[in-house]
C-alpha positions as CSV (number, residue, x, y, z in Angstrom):
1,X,-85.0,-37.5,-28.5
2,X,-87.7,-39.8,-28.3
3,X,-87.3,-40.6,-24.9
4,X,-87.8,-37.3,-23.7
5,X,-90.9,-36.9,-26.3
6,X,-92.5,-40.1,-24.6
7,X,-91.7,-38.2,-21.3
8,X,-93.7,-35.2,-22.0
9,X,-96.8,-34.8,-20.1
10,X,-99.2,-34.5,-23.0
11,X,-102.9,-34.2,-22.3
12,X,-104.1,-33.7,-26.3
13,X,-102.9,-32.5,-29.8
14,X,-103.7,-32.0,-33.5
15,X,-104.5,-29.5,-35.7
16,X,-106.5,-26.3,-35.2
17,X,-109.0,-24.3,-37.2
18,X,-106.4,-22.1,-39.1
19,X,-104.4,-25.5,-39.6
20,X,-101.5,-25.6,-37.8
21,X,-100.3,-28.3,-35.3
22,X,-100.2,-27.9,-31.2
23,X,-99.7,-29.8,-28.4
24,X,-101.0,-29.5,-25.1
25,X,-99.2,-30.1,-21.9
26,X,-101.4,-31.6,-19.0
27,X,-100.3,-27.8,-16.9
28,X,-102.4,-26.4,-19.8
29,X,-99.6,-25.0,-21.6
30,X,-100.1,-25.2,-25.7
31,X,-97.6,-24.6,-28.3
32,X,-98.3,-24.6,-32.0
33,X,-96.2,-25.0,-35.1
34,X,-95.9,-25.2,-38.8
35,X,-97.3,-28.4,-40.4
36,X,-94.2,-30.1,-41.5
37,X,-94.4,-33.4,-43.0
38,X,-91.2,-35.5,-43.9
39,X,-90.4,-39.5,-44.2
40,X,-88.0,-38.8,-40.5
41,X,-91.5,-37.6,-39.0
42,X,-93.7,-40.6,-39.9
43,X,-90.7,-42.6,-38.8
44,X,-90.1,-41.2,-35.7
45,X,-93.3,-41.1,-34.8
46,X,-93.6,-45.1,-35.2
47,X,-90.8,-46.0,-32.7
48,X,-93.0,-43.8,-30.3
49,X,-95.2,-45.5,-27.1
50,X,-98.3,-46.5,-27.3
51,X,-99.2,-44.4,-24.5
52,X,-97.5,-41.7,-25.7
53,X,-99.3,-41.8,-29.2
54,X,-102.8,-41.9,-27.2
55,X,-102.2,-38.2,-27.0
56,X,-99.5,-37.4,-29.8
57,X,-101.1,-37.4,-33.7
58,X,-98.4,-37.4,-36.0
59,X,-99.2,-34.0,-37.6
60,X,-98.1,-33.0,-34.6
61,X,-94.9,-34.6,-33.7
62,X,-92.5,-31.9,-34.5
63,X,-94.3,-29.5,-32.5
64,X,-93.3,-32.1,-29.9
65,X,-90.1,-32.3,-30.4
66,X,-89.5,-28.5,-30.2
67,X,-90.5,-28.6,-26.8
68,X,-87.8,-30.8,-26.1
69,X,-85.0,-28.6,-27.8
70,X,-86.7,-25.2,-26.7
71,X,-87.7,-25.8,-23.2
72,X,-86.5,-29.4,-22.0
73,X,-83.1,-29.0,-22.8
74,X,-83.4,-25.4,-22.5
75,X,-81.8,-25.5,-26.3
76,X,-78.0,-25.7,-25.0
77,X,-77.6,-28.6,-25.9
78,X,-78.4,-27.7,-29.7
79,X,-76.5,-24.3,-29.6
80,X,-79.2,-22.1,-28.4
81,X,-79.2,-19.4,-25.1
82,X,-81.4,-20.6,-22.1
83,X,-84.7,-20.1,-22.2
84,X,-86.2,-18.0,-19.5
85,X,-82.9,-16.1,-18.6
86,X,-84.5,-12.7,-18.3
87,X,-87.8,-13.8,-17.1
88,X,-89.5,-16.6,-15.1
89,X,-93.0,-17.4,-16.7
90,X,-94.8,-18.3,-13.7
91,X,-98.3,-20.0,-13.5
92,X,-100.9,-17.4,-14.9
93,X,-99.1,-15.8,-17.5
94,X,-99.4,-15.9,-21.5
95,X,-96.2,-16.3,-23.6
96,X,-95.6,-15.8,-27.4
97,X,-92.1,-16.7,-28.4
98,X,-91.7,-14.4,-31.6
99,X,-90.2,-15.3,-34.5
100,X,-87.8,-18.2,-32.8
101,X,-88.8,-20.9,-35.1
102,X,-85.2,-22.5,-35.5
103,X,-83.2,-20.0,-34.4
104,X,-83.4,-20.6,-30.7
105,X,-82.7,-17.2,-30.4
């Protein structure tokens, strides 16, 4: 897993004004989600690369790592239905992923 975080193509995160963690891809896509803390995060987050930490707080490292599960691995490998099967986002449009927290469904 944190391979494929140190892969990601982040351009900036952190926290916004209403408090809750994003990340931004360098194709200008953001996701946000909920500000969980644990002991695994702050660890995780240490064994990450410098380079990738440039760009990656640690208040946001989960939000991270859903983007891995959701749309890396297109959430198969954790049990989940591909993402994108009934639709193709293409450049342009907005997306809101409703109530999938850790469902993947």
């Amino acid at each position: 897993m944190i391979r494929k975080v140190n892969h990601l193509k982040i351009l900036s995160s952190g926290i916004d004004d209403e408090g809750d963690p994003f990340v931004k891809l360098e194709n200008g896509t953001i996701f946000f989600g909920d500000n969980l803390k644990s002991n695994l995060d702050r660890y995780l987050y240490k064994l990450l690369s410098t380079k990738t930490k440039q760009n990656l707080q640690s208040e946001s490292l989960q939000v991270a790592v859903d983007i891995v599960i959701r749309y890396v691995e297109g959430g198969l490998k954790y049990g989940g239905p591909k993402k994108q099967s009934r639709y193709n986002v293409r450049p342009g449009d907005s997306v809101s992923e409703m109530g999938g927290y850790q469902g993947f469904c």
